[in-house]
C-alpha positions in Angstrom: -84.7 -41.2 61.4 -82.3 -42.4 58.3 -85.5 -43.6 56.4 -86.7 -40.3 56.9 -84.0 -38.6 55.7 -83.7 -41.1 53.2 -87.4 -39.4 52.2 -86.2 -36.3 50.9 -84.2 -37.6 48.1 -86.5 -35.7 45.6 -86.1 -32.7 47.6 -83.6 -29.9 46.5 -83.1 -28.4 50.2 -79.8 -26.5 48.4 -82.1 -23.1 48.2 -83.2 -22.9 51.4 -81.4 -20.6 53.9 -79.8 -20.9 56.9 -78.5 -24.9 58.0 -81.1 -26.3 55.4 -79.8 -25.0 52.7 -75.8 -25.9 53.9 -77.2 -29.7 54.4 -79.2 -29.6 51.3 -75.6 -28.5 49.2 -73.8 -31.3 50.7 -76.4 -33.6 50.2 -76.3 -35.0 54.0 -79.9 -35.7 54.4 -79.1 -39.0 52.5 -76.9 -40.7 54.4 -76.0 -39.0 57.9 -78.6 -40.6 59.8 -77.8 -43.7 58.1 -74.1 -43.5 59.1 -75.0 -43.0 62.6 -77.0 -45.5 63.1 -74.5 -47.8 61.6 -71.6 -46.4 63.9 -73.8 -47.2 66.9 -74.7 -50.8 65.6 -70.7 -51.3 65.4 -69.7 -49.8 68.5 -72.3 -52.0 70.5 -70.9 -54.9 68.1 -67.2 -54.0 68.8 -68.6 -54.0 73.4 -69.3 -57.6 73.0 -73.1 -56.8 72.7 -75.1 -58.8 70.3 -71.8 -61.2 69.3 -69.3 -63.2 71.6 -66.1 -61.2 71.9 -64.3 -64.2 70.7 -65.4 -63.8 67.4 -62.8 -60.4 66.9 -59.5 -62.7 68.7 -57.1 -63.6 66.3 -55.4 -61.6 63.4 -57.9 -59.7 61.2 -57.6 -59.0 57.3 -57.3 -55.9 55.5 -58.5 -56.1 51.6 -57.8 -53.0 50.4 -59.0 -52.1 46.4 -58.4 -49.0 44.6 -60.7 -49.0 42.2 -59.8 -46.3 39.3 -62.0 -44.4 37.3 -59.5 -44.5 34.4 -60.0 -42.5 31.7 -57.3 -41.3 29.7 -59.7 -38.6 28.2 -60.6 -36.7 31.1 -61.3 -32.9 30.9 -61.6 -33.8 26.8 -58.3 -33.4 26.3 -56.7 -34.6 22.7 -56.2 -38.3 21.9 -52.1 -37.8 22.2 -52.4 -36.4 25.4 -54.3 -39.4 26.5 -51.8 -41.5 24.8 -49.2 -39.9 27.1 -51.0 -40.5 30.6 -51.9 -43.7 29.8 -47.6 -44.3 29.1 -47.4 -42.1 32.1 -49.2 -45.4 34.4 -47.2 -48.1 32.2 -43.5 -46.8 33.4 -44.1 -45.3 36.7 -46.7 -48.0 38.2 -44.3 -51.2 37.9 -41.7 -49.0 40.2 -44.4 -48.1 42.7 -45.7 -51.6 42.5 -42.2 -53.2 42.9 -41.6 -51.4 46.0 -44.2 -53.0 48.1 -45.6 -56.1 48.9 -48.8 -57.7 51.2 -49.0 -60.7 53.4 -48.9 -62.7 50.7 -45.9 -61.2 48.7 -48.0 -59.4 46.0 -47.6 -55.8 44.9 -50.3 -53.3 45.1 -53.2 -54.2 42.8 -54.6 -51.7 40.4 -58.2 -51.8 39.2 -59.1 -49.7 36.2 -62.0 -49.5 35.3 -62.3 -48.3 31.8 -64.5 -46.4 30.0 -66.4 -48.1 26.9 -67.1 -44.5 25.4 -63.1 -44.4 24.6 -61.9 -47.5 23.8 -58.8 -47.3 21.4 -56.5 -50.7 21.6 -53.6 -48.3 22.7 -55.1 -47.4 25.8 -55.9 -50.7 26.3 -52.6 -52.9 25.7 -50.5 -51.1 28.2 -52.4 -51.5 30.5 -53.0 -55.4 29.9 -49.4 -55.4 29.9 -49.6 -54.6 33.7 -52.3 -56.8 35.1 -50.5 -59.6 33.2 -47.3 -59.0 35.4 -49.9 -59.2 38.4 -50.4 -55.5 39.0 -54.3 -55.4 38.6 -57.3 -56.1 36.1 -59.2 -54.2 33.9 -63.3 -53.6 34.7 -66.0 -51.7 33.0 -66.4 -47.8 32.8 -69.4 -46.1 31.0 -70.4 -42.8 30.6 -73.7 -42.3 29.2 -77.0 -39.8 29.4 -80.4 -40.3 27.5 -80.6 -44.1 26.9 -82.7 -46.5 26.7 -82.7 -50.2 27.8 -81.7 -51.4 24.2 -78.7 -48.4 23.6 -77.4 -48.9 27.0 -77.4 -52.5 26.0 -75.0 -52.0 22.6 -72.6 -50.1 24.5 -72.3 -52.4 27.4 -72.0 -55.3 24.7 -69.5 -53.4 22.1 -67.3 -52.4 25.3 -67.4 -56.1 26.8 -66.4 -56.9 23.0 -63.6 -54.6 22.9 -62.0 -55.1 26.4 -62.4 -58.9 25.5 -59.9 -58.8 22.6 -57.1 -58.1 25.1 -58.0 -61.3 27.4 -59.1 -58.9 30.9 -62.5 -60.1 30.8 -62.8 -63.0 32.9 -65.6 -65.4 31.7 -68.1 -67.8 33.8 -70.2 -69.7 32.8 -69.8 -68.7 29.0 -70.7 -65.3 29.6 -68.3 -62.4 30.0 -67.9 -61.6 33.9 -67.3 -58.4 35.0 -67.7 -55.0 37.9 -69.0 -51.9 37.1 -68.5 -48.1 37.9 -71.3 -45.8 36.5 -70.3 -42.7 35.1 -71.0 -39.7 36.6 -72.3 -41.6 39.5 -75.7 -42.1 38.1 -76.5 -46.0 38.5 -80.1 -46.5 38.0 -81.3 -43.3 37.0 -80.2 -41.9 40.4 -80.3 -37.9 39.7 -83.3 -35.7 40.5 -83.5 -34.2 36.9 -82.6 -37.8 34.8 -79.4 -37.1 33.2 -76.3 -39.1 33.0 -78.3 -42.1 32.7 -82.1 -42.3 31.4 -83.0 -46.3 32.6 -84.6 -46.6 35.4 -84.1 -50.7 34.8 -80.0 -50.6 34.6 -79.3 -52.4 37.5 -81.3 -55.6 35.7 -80.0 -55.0 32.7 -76.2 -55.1 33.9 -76.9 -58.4 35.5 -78.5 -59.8 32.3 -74.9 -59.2 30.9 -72.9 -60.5 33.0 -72.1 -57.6 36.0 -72.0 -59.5 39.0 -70.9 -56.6 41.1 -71.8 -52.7 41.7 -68.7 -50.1 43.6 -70.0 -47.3 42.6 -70.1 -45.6 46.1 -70.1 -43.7 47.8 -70.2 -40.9 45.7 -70.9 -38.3 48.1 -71.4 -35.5 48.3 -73.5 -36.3 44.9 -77.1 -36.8 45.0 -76.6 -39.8 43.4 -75.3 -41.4 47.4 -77.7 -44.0 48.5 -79.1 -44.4 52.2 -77.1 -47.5 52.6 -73.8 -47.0 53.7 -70.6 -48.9 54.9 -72.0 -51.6 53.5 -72.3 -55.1 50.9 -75.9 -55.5 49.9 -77.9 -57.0 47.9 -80.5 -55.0 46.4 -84.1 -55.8 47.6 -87.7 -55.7 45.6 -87.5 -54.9 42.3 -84.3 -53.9 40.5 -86.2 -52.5 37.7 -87.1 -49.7 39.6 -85.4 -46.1 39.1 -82.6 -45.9 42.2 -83.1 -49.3 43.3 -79.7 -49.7 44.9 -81.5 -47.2 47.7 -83.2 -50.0 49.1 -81.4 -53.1 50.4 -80.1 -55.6 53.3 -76.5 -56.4 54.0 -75.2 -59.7 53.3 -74.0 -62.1 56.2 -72.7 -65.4 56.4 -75.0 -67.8 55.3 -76.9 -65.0 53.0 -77.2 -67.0 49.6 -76.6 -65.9 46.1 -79.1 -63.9 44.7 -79.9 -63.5 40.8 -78.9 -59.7 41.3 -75.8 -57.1 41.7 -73.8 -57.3 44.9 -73.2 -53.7 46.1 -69.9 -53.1 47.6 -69.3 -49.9 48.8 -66.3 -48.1 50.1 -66.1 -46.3 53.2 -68.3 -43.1 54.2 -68.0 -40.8 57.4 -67.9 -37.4 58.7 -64.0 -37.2 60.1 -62.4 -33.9 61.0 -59.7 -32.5 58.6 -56.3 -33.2 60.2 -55.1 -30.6 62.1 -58.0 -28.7 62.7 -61.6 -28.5 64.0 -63.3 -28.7 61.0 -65.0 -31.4 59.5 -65.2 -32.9 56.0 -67.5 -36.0 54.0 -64.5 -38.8 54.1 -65.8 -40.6 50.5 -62.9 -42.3 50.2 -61.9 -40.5 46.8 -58.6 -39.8 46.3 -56.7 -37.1 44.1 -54.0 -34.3 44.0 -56.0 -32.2 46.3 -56.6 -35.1 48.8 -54.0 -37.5 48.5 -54.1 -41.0 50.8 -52.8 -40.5 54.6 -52.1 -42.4 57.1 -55.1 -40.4 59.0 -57.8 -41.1 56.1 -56.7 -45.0 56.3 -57.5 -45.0 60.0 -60.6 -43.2 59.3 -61.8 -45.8 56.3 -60.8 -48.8 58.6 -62.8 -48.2 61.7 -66.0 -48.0 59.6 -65.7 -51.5 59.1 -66.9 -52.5 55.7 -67.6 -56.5 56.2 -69.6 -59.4 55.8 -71.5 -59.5 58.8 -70.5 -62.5 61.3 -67.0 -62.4 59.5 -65.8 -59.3 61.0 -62.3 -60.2 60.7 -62.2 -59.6 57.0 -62.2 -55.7 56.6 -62.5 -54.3 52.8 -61.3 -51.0 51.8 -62.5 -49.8 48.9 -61.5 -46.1 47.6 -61.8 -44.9 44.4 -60.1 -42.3 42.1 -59.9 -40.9 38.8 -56.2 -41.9 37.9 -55.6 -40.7 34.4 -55.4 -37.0 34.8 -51.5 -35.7 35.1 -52.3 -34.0 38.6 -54.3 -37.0 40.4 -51.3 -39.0 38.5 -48.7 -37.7 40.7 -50.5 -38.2 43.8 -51.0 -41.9 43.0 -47.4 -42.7 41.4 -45.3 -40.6 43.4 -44.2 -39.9 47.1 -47.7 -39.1 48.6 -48.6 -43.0 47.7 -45.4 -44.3 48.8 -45.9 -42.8 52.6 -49.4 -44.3 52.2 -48.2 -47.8 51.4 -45.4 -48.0 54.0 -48.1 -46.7 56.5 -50.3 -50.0 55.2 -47.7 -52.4 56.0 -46.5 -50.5 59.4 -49.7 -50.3 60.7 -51.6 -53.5 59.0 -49.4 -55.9 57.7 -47.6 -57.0 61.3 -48.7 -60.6 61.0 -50.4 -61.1 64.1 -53.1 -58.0 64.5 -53.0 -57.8 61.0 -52.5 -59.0 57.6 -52.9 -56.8 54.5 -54.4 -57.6 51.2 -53.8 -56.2 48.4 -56.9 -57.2 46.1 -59.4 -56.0 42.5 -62.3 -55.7 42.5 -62.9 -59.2 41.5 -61.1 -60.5 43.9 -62.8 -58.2 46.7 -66.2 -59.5 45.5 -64.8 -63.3 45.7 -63.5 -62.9 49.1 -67.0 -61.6 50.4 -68.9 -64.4 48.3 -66.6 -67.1 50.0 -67.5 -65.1 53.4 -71.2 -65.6 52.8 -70.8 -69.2 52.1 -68.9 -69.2 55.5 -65.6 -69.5 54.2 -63.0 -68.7 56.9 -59.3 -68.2 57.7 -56.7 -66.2 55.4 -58.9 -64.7 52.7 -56.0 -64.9 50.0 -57.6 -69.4 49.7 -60.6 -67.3 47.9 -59.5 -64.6 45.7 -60.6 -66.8 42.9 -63.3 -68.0 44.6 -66.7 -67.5 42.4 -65.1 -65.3 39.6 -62.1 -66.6 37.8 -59.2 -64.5 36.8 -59.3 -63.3 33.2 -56.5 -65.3 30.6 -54.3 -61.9 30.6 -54.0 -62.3 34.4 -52.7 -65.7 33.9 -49.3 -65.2 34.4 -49.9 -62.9 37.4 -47.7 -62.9 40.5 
């Protein structure tokens, strides 16, 4: 049934009356089936059947990333204005950070992933400033429509050139190292009618440059939403091919590197809205009109992003666009406070759980080290693959 559904990418079903039309709006038909299918695979894992029930004793590990589509120009508003939100994160996120800390005594860890299209230095220092004092590390944004391989390729390397002058690009191997969020959802050429993107062959080309990992989704309810979901993959077959994150197999331990993207996606489900009947696509996104709960953390955790045959380790992944003053609020002030006091009161106990706050480097390290059968408290491989960039040096 979910490769079915997974069939009717190319078809609009939005025009259609009657529950056709509802599901084709919403986008459903790309993912549902796949997300039940993967709930029954995890509740017949979680019985005992298929694994020995020893594997789950023990504590278990929470990883939670926020991964921040930052842009300080959202909504095209004038460069002051940016100016000001960006000031906005650099004196209220140190007080919100200060306040809490993980099983291993570090604050809350802010990825932002910035975007190449507007780069100015004094967006970019501030927020240096931060992940030097340990509060998170700075990835690669790009919004982009109508490229081709080469174009897409000078603004990759002119915003990997830019970012690189402020020390939060991590290098390996000589080459810059970095994660990538695609603007407007779009990896790969993923919408019906081209836009946003325009190469098919993006997912090659970002690994040519040094991308060694994908977060992009989920991005539901957005045609762009792959198939796959609740899941780390690898892409399989040819990655030069238009939308060719659609077509993968998750990583387990003893899966070996591959000369590819790793796909890490956040969590996906249909959960009902709290107090009511009705239910809603949880995507994991967060902002002034759905701030993080208590409810929505229960709801990411049980879909149990792993490794598979490391089930212990449990990454949460949720996403947001941080910048705007509204969403700003919700993820500086009391909203996020409740949230993180509900992390460490209901994950952070020391014996059932232990919480980690992590990047997005540091989230794709910890499931490298998993594949490679790495085991025990996750924190031994944050820098496991990927080393920390030199502005993160003197990080907490």
């Amino acid at each position: 049934m979910a490769g079915a559904l997974r069939g009717l990418w190319d078809v609009d079903l939005s025009g259609l009356p009657g529950p056709l039309g509802t599901l084709g709006k919403k986008e459903l038909h790309l993912w549902v089936g796949s997300w039940l299918k993967d709930r029954a695979r995890k509740e017949i894992e979680r019985r005992g059947i298929g694994r020995k029930r020893s594997e789950m004793g023990g504590t278990r590990h929470l990883l939670f990333a926020l991964c921040d589509h930052y842009e300080p120009l959202h909504g095209d508003v004038p460069f002051d204005r940016g100016l000001a939100r960006v000031q906005a994160w650099r004196t209220r996120y140190p007080k919100l950070a200060e306040a809490f800390r993980d099983s291993n005594g570090r604050p809350p860890r802010h990825s932002y992933f910035f975007p190449g299209e507007q780069y100015d230095p004094r967006f970019i220092e501030p927020l240096a400033e931060m992940c030097a004092a340990g509060m998170g590390e700075v990835e690669v944004h790009l919004h982009h429509d109508g490229d081709t391989r080469e174009t897409l390729r000078a603004s990759l390397e002119k915003t990997l050139a830019d970012l690189d002058r402020h020390g939060v690009v991590p290098r390996l191997h000589g080459k810059p190292a970095w994660a990538f969020i695609h603007g407007n959802w779009c990896l790969a050429n993923g919408r019906r009618d081209g836009r946003w993107c325009g190469v098919d062959d993006e997912m090659e080309l970002l690994w040519e440059l040094g991308c060694y990992a994908d977060v992009t989704f989920p991005s539901a309810p957005d045609e762009s939403q792959p198939g796959i979901v609740n899941s780390i993959y690898y892409p399989r077959g040819d990655v030069r091919r238009r939308r060719a994150y659609e077509d993968g197999e998750a990583v387990s331990v003893g899966t070996p590197p591959q000369d590819r993207l790793l796909l890490i996606e956040g969590p996906i489900a249909l959960a009902r809205r709290p107090g009511g009947r009705a239910i809603r696509i949880e995507s994991a996104s967060i902002d002034h009109g759905d701030p993080p709960t208590a409810s929505r953390l229960a709801t990411w955790v049980e879909q149990e992003v792993t490794v598979r045959g490391r089930p212990e380790w449990v990454f949460v992944k949720v996403h947001t666009h941080g910048a705007p003053e509204r969403n700003a609020e919700a993820l500086l002030g009391e909203a996020t406070h409740r949230f993180h006091e509900a992390l460490g009161q209901n994950y952070n106990d020391g014996e059932r759980w232990k919480l980690h706050y992590v990047t997005a480097r540091e989230m794709f390290n910890v499931a490298r080290a998993a594949m490679d059968g790495k085991r025990g408290d996750p924190s031994d491989w944050f820098d496991y693959e990927v080393p920390p960039p030199a502005r993160a040096s003197a990080r907490s």
